[in-house]
Predicted model as a PDB file, atoms N, CA, C, CB and O in Angstrom, pLDDT in the B-factor column:
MODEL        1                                                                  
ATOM      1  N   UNK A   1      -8.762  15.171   3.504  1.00 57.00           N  
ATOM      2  CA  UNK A   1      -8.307  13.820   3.793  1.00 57.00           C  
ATOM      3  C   UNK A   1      -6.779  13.787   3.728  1.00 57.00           C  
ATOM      4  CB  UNK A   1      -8.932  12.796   2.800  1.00 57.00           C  
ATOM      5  O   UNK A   1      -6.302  14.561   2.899  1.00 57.00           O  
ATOM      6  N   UNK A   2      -5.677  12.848   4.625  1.00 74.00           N  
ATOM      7  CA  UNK A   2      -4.738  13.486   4.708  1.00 74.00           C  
ATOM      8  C   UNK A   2      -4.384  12.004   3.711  1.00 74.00           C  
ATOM      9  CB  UNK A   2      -4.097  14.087   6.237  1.00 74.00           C  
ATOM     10  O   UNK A   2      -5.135  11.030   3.672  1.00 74.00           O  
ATOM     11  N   UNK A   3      -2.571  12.171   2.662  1.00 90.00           N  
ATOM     12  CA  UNK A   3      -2.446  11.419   2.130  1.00 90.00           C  
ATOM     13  C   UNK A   3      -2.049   9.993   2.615  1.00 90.00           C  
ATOM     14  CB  UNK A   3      -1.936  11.921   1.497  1.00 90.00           C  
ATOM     15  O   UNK A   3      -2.037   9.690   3.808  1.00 90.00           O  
ATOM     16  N   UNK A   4      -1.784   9.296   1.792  1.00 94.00           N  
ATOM     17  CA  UNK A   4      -0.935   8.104   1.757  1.00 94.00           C  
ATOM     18  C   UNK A   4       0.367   8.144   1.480  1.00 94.00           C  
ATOM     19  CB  UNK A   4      -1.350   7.296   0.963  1.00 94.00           C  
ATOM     20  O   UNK A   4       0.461   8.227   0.256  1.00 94.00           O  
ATOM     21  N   UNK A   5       1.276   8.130   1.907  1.00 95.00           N  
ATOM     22  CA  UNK A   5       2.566   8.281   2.038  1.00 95.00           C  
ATOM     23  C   UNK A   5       3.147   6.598   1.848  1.00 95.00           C  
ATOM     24  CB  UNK A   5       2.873   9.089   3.532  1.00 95.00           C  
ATOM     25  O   UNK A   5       2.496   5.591   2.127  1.00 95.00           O  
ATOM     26  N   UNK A   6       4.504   6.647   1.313  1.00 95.00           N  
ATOM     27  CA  UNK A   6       5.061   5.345   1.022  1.00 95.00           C  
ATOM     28  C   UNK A   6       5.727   4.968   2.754  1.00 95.00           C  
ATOM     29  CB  UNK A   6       6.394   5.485  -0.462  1.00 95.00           C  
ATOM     30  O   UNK A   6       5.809   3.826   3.204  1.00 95.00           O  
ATOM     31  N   UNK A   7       6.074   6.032   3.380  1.00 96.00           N  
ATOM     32  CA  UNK A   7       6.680   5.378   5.059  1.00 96.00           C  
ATOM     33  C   UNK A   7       5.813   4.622   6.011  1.00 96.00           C  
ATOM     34  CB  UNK A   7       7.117   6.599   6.096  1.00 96.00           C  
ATOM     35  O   UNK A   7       6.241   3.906   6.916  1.00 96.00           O  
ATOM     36  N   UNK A   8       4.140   4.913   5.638  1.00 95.00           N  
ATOM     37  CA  UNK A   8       3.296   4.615   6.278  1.00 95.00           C  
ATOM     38  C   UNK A   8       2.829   2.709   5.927  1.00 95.00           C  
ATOM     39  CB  UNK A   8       2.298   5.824   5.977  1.00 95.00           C  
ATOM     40  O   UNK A   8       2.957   2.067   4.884  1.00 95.00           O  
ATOM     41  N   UNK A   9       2.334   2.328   7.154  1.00 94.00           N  
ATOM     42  CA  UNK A   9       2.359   0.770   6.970  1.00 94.00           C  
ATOM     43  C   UNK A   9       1.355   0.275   6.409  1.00 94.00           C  
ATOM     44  CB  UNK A   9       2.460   0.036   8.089  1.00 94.00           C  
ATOM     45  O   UNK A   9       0.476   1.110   6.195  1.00 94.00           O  
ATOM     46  N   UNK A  10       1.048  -1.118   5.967  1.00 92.00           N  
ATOM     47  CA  UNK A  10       0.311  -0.928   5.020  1.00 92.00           C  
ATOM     48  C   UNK A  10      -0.901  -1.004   5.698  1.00 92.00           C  
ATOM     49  CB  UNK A  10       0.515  -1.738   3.948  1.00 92.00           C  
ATOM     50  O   UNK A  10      -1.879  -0.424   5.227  1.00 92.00           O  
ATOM     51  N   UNK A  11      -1.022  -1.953   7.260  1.00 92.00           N  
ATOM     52  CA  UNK A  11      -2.419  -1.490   8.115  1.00 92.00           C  
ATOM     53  C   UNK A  11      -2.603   0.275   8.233  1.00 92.00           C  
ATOM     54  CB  UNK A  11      -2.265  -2.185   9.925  1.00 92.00           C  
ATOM     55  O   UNK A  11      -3.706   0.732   7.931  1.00 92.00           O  
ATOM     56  N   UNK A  12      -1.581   1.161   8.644  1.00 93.00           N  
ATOM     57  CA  UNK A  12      -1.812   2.258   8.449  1.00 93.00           C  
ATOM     58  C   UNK A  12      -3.026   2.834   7.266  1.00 93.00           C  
ATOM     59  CB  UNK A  12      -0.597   2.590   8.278  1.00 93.00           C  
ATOM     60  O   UNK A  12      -4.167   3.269   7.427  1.00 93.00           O  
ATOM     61  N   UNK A  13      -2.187   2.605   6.042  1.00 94.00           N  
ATOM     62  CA  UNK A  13      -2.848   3.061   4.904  1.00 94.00           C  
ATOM     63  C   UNK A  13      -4.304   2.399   4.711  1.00 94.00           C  
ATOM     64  CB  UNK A  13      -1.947   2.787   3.722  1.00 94.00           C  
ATOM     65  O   UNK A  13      -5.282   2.969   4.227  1.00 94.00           O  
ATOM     66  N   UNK A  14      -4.250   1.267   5.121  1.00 93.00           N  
ATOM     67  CA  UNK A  14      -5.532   0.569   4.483  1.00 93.00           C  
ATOM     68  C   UNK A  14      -6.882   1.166   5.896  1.00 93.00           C  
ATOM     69  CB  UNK A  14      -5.177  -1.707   4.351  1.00 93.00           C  
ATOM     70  O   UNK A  14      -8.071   1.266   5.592  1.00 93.00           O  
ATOM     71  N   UNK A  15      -6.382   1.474   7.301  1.00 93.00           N  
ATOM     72  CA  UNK A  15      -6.963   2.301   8.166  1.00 93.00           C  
ATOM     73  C   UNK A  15      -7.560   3.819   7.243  1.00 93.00           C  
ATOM     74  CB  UNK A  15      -5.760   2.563   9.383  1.00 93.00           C  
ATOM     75  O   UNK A  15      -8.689   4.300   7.139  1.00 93.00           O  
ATOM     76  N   UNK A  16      -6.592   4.125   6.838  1.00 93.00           N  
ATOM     77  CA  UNK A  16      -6.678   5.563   6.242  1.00 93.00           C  
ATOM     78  C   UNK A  16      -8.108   5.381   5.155  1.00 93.00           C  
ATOM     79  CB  UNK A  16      -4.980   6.037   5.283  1.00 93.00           C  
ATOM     80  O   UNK A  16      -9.300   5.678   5.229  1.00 93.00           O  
ATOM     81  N   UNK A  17      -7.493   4.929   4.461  1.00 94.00           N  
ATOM     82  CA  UNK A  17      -8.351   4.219   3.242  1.00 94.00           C  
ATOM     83  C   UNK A  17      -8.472   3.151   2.558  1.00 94.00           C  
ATOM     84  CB  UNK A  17      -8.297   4.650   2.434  1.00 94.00           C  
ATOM     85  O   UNK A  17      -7.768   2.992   1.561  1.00 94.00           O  
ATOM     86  N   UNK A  18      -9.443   2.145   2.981  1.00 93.00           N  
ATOM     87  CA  UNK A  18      -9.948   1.183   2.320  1.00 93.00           C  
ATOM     88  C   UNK A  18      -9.555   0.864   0.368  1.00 93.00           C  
ATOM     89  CB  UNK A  18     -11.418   1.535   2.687  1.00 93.00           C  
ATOM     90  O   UNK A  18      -9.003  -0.081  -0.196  1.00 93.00           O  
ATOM     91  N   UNK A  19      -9.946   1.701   0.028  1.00 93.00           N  
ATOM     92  CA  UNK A  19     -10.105   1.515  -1.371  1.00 93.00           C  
ATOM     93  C   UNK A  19      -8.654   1.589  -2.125  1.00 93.00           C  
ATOM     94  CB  UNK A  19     -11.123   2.622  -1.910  1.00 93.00           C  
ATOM     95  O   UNK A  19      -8.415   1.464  -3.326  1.00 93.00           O  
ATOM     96  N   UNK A  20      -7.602   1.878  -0.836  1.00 93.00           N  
ATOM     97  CA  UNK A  20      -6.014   1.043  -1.552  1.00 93.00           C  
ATOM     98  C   UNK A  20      -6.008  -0.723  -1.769  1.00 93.00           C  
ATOM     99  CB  UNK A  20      -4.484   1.327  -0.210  1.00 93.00           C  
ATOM    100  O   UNK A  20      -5.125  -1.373  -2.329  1.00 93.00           O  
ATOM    101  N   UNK A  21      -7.401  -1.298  -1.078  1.00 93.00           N  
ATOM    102  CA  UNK A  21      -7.164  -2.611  -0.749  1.00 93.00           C  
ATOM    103  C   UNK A  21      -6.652  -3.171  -2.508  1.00 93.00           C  
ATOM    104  CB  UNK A  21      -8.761  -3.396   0.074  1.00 93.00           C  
ATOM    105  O   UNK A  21      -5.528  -3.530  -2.862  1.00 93.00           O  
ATOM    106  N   UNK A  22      -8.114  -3.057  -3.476  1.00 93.00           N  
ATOM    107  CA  UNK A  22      -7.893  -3.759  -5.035  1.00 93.00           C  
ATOM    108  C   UNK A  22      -6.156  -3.316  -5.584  1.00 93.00           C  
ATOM    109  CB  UNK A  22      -9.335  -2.889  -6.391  1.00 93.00           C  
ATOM    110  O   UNK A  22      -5.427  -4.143  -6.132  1.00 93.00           O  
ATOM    111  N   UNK A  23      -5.842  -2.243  -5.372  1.00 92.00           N  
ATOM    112  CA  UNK A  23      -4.137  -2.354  -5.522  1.00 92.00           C  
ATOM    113  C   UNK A  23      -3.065  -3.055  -4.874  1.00 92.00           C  
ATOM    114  CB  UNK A  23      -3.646  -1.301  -5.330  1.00 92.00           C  
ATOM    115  O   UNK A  23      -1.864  -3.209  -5.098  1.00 92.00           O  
ATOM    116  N   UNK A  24      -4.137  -3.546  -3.726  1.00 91.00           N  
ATOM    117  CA  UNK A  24      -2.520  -4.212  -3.197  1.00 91.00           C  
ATOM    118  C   UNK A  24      -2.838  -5.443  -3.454  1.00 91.00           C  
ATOM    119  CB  UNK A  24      -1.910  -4.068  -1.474  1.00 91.00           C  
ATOM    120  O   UNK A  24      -1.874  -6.190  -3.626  1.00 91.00           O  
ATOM    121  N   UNK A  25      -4.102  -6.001  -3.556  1.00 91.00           N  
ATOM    122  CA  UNK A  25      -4.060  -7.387  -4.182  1.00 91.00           C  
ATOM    123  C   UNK A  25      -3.484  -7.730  -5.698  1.00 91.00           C  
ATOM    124  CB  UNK A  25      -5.445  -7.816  -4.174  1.00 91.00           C  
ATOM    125  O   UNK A  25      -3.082  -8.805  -6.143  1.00 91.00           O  
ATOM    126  N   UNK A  26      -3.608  -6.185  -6.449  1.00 89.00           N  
ATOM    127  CA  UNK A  26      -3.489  -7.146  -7.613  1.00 89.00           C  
ATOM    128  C   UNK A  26      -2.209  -7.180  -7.776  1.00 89.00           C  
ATOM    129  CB  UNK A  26      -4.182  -6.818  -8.900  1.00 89.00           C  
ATOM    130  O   UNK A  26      -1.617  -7.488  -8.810  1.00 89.00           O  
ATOM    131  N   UNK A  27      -1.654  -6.794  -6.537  1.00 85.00           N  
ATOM    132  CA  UNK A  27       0.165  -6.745  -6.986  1.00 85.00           C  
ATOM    133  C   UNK A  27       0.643  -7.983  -5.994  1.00 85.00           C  
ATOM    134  CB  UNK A  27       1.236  -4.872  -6.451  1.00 85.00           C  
ATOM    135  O   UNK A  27       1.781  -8.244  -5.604  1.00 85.00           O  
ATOM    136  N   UNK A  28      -0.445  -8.569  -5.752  1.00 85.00           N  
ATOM    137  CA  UNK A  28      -0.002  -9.732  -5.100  1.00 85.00           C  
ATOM    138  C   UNK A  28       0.203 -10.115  -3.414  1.00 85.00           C  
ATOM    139  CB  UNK A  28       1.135  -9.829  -5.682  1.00 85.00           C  
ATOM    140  O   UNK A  28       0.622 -11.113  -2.827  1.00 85.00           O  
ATOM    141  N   UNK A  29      -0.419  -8.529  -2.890  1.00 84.00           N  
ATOM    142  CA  UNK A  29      -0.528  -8.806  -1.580  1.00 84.00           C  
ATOM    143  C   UNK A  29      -1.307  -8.837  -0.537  1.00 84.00           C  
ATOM    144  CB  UNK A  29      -0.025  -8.418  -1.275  1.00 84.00           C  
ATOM    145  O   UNK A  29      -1.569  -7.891   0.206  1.00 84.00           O  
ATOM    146  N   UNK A  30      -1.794 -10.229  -0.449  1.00 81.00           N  
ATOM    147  CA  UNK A  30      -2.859 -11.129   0.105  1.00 81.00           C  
ATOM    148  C   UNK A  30      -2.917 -11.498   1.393  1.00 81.00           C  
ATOM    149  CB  UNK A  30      -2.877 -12.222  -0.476  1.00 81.00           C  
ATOM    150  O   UNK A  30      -3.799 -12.197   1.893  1.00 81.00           O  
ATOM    151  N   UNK A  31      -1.890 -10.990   1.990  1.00 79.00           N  
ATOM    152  CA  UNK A  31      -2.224 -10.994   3.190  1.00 79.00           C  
ATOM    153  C   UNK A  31      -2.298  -9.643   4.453  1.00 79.00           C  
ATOM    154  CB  UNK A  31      -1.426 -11.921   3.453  1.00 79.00           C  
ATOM    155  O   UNK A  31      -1.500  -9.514   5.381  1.00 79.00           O  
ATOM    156  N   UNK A  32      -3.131  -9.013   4.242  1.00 81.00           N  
ATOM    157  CA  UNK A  32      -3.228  -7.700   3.846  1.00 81.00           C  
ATOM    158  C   UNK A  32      -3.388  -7.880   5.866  1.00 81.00           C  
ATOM    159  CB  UNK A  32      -4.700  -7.009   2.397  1.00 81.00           C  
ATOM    160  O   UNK A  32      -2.887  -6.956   6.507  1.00 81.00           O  
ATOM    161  N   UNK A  33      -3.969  -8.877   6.555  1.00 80.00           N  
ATOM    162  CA  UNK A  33      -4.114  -8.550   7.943  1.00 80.00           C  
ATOM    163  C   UNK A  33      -3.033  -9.450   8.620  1.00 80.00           C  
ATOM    164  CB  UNK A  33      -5.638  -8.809   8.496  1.00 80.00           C  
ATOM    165  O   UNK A  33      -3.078  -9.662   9.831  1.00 80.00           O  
ATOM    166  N   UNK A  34      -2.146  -9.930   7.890  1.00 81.00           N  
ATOM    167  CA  UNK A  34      -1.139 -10.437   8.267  1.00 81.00           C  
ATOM    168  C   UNK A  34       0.267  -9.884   9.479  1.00 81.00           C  
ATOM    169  CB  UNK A  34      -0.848 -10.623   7.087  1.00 81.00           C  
ATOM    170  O   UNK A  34       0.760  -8.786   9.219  1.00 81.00           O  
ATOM    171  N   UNK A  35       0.745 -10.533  10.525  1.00 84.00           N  
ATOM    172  CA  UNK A  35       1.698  -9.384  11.143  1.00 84.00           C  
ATOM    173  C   UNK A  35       2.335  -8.521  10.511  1.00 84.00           C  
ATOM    174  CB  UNK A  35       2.628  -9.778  11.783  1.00 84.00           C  
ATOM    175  O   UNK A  35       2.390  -7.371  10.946  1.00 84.00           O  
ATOM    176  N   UNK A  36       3.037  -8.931   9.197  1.00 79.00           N  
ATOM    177  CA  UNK A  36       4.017  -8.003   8.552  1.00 79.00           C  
ATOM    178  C   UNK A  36       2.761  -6.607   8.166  1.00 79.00           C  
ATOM    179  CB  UNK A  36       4.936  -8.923   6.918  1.00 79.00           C  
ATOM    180  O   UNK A  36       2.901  -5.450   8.564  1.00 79.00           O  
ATOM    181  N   UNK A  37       1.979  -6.944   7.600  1.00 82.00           N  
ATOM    182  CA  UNK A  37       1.041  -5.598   7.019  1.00 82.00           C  
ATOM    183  C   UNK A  37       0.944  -4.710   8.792  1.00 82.00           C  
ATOM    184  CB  UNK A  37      -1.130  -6.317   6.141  1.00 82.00           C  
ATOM    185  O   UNK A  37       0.397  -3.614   8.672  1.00 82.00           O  
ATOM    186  N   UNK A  38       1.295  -4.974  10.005  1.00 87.00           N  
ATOM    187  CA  UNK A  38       1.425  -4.185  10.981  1.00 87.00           C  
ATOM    188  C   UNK A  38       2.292  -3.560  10.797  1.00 87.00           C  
ATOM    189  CB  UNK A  38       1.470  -4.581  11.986  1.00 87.00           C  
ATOM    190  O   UNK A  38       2.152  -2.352  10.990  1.00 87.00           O  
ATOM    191  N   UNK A  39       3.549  -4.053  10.356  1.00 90.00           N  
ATOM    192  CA  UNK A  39       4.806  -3.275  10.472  1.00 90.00           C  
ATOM    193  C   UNK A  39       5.585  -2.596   9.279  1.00 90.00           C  
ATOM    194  CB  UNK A  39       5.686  -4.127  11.039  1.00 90.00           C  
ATOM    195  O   UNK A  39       6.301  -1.597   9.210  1.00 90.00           O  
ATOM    196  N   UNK A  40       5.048  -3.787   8.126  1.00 92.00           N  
ATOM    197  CA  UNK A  40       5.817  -3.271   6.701  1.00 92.00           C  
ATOM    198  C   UNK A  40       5.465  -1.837   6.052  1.00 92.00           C  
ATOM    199  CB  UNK A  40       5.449  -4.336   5.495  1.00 92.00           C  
ATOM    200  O   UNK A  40       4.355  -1.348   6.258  1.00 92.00           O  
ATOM    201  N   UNK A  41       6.321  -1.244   5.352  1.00 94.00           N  
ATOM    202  CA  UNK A  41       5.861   0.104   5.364  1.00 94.00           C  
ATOM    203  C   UNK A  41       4.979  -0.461   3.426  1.00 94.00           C  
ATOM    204  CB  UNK A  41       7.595   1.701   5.574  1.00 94.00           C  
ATOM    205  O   UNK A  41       4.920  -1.575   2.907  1.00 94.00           O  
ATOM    206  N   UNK A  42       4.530   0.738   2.979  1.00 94.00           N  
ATOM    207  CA  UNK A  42       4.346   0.363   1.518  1.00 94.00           C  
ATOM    208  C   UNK A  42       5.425   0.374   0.895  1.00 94.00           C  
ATOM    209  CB  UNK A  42       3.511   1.129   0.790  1.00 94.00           C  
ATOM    210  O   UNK A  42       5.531  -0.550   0.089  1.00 94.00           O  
ATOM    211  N   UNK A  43       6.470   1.228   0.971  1.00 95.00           N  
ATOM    212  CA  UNK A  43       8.024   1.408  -0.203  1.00 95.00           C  
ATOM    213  C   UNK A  43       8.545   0.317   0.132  1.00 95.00           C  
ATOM    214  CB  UNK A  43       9.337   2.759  -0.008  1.00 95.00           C  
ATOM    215  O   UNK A  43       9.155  -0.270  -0.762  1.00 95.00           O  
ATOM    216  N   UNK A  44       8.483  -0.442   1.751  1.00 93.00           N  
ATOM    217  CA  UNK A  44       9.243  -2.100   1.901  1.00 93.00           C  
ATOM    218  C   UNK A  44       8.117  -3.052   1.205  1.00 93.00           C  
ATOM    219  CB  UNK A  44       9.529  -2.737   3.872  1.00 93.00           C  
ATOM    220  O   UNK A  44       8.631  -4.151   0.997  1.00 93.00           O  
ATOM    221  N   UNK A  45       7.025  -3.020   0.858  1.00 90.00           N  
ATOM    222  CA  UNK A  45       5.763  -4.088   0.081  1.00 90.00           C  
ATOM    223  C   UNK A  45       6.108  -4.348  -1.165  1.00 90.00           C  
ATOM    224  CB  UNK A  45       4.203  -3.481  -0.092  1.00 90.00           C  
ATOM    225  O   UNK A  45       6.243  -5.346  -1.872  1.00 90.00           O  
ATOM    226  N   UNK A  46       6.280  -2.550  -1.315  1.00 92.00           N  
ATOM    227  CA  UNK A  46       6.457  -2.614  -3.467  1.00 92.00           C  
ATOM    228  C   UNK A  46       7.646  -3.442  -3.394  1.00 92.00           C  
ATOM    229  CB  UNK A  46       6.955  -0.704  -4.689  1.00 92.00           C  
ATOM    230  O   UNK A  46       7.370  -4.614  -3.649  1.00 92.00           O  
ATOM    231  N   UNK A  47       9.229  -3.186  -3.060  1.00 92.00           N  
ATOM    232  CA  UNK A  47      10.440  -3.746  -2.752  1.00 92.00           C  
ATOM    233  C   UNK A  47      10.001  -5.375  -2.863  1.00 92.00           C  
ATOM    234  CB  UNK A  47      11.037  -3.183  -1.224  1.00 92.00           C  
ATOM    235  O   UNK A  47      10.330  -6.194  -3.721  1.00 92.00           O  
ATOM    236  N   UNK A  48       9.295  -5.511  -1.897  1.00 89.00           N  
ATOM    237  CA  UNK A  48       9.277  -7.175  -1.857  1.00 89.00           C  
ATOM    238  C   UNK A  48       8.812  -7.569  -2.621  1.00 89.00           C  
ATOM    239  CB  UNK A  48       8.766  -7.889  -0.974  1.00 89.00           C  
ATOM    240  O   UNK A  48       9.046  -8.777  -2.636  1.00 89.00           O  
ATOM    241  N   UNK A  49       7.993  -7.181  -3.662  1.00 89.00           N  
ATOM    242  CA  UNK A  49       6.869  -7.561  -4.522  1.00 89.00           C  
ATOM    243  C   UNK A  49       7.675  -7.164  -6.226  1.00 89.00           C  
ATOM    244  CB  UNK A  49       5.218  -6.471  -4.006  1.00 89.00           C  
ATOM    245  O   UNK A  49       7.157  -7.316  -7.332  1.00 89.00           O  
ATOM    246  N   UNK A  50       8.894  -6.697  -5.941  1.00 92.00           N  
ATOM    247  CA  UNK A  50       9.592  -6.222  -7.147  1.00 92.00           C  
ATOM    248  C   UNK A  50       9.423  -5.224  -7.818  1.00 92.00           C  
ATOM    249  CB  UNK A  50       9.565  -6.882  -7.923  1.00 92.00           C  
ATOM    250  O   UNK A  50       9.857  -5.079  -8.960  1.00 92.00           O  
ATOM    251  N   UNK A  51       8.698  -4.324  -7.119  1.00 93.00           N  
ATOM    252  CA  UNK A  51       7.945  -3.235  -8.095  1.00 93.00           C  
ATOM    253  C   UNK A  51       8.302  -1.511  -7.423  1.00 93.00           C  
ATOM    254  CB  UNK A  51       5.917  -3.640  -8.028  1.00 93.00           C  
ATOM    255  O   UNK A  51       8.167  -1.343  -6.211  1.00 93.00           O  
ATOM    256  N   UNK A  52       8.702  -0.454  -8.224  1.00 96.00           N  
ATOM    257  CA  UNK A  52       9.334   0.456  -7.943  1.00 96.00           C  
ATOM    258  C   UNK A  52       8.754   1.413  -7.287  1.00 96.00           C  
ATOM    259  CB  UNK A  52       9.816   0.792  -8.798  1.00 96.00           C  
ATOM    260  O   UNK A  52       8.191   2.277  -7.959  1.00 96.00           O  
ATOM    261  N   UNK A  53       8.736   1.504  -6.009  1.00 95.00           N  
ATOM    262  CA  UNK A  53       7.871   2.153  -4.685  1.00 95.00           C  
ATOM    263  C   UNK A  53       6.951   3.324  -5.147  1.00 95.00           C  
ATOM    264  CB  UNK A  53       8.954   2.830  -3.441  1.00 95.00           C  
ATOM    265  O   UNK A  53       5.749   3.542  -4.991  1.00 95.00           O  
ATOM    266  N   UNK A  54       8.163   4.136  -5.900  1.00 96.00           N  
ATOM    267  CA  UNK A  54       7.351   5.519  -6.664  1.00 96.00           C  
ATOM    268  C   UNK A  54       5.811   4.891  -7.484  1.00 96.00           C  
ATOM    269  CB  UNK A  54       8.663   6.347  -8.192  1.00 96.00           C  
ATOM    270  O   UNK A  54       4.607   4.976  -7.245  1.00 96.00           O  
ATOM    271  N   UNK A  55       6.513   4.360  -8.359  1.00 95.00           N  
ATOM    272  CA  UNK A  55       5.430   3.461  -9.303  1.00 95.00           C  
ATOM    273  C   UNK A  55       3.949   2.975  -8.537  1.00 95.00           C  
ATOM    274  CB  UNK A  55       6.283   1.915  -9.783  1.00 95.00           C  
ATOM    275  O   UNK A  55       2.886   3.100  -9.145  1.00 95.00           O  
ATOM    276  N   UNK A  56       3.983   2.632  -7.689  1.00 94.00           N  
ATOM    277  CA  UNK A  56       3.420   1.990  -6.923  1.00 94.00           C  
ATOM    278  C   UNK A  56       2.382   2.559  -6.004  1.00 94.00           C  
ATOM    279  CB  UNK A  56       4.260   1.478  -6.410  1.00 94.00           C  
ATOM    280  O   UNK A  56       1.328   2.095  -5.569  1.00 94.00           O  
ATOM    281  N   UNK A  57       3.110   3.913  -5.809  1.00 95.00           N  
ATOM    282  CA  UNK A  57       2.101   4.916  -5.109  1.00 95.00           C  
ATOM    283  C   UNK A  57       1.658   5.567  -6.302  1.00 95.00           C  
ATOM    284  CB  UNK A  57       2.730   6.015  -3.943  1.00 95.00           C  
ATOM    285  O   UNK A  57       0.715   6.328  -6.081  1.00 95.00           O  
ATOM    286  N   UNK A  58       1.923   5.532  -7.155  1.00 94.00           N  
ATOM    287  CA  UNK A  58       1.095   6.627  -8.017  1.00 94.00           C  
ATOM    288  C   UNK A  58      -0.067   5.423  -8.266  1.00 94.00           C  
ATOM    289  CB  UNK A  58       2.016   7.436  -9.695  1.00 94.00           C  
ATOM    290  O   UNK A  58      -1.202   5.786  -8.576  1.00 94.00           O  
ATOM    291  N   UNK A  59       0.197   4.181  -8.144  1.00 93.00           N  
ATOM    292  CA  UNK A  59      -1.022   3.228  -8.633  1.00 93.00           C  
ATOM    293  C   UNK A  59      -2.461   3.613  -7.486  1.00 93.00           C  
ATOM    294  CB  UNK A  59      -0.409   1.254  -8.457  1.00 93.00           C  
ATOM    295  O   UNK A  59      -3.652   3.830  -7.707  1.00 93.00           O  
ATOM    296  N   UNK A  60      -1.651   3.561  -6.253  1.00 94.00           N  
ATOM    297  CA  UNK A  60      -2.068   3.998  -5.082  1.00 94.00           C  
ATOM    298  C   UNK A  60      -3.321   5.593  -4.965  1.00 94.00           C  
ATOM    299  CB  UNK A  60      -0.570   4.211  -4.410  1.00 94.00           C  
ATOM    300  O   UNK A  60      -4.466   5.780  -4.555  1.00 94.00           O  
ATOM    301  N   UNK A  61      -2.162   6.471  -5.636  1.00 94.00           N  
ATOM    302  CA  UNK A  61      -3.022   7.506  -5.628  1.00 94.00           C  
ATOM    303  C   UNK A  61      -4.014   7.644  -7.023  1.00 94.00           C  
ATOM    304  CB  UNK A  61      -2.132   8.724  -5.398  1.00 94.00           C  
ATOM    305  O   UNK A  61      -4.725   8.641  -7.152  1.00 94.00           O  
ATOM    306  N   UNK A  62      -4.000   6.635  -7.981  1.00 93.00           N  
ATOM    307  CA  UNK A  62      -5.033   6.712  -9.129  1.00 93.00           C  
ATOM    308  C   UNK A  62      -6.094   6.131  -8.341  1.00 93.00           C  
ATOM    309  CB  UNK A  62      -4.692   5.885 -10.605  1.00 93.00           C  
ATOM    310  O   UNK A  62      -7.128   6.680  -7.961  1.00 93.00           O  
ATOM    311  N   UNK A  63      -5.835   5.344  -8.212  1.00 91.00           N  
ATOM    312  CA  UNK A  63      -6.873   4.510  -7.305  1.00 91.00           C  
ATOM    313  C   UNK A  63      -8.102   4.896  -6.484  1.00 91.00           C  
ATOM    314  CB  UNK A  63      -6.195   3.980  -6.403  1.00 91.00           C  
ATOM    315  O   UNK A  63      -9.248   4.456  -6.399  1.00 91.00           O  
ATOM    316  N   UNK A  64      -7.331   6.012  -5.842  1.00 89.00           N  
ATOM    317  CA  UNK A  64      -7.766   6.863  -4.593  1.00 89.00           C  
ATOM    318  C   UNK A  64      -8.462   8.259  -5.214  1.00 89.00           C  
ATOM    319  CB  UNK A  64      -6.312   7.256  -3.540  1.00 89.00           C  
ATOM    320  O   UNK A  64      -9.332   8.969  -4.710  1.00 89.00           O  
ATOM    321  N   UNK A  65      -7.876   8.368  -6.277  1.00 86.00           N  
ATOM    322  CA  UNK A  65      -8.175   9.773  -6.531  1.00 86.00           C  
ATOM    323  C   UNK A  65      -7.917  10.620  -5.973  1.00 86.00           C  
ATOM    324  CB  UNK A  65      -9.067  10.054  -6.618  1.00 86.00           C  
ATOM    325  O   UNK A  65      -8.746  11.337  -5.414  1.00 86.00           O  
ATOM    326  N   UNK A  66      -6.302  10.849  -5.949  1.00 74.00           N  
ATOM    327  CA  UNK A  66      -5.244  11.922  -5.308  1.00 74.00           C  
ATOM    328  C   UNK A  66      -4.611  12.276  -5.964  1.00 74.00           C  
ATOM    329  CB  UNK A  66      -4.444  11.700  -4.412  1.00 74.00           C  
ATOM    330  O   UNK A  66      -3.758  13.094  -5.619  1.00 74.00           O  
TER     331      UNK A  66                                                      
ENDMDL                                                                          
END                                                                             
């Protein structure tokens, strides 16, 4: 399975794999089929959401089991 990367958008990732969805809600991002989730990458989500991109994918890859 190939990873999740922070450049990739967040429709990208959530295409890739579903089961990033419970992380991105609980960090507050609810509009997961929204235009921006077409274009925003995840390292621009964490950013907007205040939270430190690195940080964020590792939540990503616990999640996932990566």
């Amino acid at each position: 399975m190939a990873t999740i990367t922070k450049d990739m958008t967040i429709a990208q990732a959530i295409a890739m794999n579903q089961n990033i969805i419970p992380v991105l809600l609980e960090i507050g991002m609810h509009c997961l089929g929204c235009p921006s989730a077409q274009a925003e990458t995840l390292e621009e989500a964490a950013m907007v959401h205040g939270l430190d991109p690195d940080d964020f994918m590792e939540r990503i890859a616990a999640q996932i089991g990566e």
